[in-house]
KOLLOFI-228149 format. One line per field, with one value per atom (N, C-alpha, C): atom name; x, z, y; residue number from 1. Coordinates in steps of 0.2 Angstrom, whole numbers, plus 5000, padded with zeros to 4 digits. Layout:
N
at = [CA | ...]
east = [X | ...]
up = [Z | ...]
north = [Y | ...]
i = [NUM | ...]
! end
This chain:
69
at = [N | CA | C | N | CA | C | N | CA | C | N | CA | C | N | CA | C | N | CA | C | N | CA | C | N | CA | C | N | CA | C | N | CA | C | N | CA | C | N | CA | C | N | CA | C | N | CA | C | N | CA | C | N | CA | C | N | CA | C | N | CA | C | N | CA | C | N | CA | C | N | CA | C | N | CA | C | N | CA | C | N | CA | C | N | CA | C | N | CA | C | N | CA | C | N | CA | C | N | CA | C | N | CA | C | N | CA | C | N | CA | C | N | CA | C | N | CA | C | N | CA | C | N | CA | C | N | CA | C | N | CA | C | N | CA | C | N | CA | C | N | CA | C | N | CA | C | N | CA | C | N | CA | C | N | CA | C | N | CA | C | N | CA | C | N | CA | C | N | CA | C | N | CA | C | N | CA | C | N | CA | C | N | CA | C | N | CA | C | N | CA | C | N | CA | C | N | CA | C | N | CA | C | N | CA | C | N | CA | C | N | CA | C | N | CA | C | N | CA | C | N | CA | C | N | CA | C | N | CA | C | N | CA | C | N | CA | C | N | CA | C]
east = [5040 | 5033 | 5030 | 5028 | 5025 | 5016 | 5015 | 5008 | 5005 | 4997 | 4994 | 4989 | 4989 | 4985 | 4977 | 4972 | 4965 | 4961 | 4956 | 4953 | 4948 | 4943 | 4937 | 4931 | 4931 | 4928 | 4930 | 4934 | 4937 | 4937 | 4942 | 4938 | 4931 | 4927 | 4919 | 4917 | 4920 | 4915 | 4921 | 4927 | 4930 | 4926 | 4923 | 4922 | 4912 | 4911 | 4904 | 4899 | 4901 | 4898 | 4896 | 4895 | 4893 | 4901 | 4901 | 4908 | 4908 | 4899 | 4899 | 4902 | 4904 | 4907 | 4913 | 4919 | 4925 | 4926 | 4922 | 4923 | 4921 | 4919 | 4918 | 4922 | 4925 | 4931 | 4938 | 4937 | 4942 | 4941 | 4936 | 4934 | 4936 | 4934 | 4935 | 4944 | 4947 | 4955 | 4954 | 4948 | 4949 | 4952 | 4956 | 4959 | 4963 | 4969 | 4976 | 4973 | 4975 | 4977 | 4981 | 4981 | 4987 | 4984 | 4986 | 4982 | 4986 | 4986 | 4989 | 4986 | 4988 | 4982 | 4979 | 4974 | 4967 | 4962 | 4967 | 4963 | 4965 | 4962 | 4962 | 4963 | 4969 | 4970 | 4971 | 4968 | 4970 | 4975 | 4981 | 4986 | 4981 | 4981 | 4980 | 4981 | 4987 | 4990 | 4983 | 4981 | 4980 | 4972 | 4970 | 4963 | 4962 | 4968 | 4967 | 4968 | 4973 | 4973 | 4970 | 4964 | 4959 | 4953 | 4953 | 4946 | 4950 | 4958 | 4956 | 4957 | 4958 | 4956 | 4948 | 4944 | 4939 | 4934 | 4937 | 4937 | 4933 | 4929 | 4926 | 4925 | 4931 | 4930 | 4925 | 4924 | 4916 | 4920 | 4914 | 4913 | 4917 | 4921 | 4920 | 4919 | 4921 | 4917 | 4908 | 4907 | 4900 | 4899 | 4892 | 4889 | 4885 | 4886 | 4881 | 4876 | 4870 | 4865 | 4862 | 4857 | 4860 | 4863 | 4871 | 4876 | 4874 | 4877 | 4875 | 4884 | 4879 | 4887 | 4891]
up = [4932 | 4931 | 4935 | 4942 | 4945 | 4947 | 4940 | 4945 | 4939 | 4940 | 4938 | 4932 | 4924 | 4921 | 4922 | 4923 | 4925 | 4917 | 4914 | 4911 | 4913 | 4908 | 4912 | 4913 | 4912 | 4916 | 4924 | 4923 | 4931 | 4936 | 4931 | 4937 | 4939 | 4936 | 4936 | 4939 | 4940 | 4947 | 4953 | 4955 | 4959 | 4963 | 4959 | 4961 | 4959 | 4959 | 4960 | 4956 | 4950 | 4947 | 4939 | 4932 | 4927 | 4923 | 4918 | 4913 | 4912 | 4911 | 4909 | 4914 | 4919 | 4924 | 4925 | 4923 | 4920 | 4914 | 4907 | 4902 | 4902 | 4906 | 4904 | 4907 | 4914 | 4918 | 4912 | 4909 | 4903 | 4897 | 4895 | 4890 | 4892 | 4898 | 4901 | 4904 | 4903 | 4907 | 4915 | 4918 | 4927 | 4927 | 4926 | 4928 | 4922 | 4925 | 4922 | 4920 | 4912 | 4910 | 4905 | 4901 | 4897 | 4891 | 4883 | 4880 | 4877 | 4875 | 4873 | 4865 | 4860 | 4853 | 4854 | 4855 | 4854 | 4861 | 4864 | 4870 | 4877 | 4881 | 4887 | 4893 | 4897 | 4904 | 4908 | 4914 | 4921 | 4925 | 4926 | 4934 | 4939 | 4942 | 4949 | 4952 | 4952 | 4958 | 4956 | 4949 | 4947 | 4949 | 4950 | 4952 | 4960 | 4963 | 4972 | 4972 | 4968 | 4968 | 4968 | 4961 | 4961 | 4966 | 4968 | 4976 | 4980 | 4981 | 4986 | 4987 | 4981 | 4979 | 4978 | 4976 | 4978 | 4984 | 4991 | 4996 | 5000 | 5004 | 5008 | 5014 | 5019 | 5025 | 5029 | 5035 | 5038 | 5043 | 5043 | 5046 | 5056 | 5057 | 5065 | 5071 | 5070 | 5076 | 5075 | 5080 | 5082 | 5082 | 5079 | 5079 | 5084 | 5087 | 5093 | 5091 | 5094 | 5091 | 5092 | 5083 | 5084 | 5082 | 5081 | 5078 | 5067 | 5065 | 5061 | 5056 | 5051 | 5050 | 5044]
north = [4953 | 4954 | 4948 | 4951 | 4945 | 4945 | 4951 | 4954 | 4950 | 4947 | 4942 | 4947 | 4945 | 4950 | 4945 | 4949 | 4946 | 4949 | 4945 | 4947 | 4952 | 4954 | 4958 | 4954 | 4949 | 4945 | 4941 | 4942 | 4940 | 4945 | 4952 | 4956 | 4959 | 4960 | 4959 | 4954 | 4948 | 4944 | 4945 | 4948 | 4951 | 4954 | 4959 | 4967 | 4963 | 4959 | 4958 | 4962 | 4963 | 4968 | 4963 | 4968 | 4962 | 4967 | 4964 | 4965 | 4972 | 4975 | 4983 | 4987 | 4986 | 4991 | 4991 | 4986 | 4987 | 4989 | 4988 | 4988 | 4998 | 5000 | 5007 | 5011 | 5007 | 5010 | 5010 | 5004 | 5005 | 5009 | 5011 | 5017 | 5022 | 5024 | 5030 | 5032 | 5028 | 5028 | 5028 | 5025 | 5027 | 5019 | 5015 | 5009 | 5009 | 5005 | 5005 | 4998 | 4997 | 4991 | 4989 | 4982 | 4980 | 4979 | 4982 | 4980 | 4972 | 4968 | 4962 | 4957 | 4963 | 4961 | 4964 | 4962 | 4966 | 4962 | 4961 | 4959 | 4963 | 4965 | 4968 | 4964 | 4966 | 4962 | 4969 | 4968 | 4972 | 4968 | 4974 | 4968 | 4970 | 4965 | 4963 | 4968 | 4973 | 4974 | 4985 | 4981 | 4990 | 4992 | 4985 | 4983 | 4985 | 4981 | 4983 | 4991 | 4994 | 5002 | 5006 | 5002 | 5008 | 5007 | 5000 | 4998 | 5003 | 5002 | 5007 | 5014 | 5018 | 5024 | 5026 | 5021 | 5022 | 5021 | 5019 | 5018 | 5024 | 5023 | 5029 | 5028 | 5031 | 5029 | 5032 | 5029 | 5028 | 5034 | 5038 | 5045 | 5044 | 5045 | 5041 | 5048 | 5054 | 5061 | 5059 | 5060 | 5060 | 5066 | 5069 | 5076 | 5077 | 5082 | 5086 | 5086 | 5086 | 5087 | 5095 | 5096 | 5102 | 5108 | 5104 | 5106 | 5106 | 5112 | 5114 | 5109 | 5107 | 5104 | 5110]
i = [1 | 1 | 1 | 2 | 2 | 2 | 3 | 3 | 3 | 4 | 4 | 4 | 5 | 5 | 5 | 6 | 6 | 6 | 7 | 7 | 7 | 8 | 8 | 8 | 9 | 9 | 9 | 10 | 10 | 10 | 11 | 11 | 11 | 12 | 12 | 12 | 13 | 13 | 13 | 14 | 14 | 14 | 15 | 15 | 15 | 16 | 16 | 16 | 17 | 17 | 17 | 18 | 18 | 18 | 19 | 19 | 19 | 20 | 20 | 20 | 21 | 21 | 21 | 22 | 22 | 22 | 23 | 23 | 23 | 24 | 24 | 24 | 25 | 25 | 25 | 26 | 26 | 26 | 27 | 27 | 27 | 28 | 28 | 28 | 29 | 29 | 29 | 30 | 30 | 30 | 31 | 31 | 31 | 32 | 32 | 32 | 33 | 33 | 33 | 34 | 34 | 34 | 35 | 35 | 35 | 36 | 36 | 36 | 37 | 37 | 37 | 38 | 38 | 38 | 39 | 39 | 39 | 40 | 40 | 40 | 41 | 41 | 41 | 42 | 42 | 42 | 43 | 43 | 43 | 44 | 44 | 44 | 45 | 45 | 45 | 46 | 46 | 46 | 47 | 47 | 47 | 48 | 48 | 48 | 49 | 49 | 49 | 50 | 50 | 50 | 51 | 51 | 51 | 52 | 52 | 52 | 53 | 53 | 53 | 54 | 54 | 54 | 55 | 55 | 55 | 56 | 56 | 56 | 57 | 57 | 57 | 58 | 58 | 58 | 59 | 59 | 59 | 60 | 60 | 60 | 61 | 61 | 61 | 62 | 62 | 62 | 63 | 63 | 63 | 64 | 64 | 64 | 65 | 65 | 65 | 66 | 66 | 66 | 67 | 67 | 67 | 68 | 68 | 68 | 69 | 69 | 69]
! end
């Protein structure tokens, strides 16, 4: 086990957000984490998986103008 467990406030200044937007990503099941007691850790490795599942590549065809899309 070399992957690093981060609290949720660690990944919350990661992800430059406040602790509420991990903390419901955790309610919800949309990020994998560890429970350890009664306290909650994210690996590292499950944090960079869901950035880049949630990822939206930038459009690169240019539309004709005109063109009905």
């Amino acid at each position: 086990m070399t992957d690093q467990l981060l609290t949720v406030d660690e990944v919350a200044i990661r992800l430059g957000t406040t602790a509420r937007f991990p903390r419901r990503g955790i309610a919800a099941r949309r990020i994998v984490f560890v429970k350890v007691g009664r306290h909650v850790r994210i690996p590292e490795r499950a944090l960079e998986e869901f950035v880049a599942a949630h990822t939206v590549q930038p459009i690169t065809s240019r539309r004709r103008f005109g063109a009905v899309a």
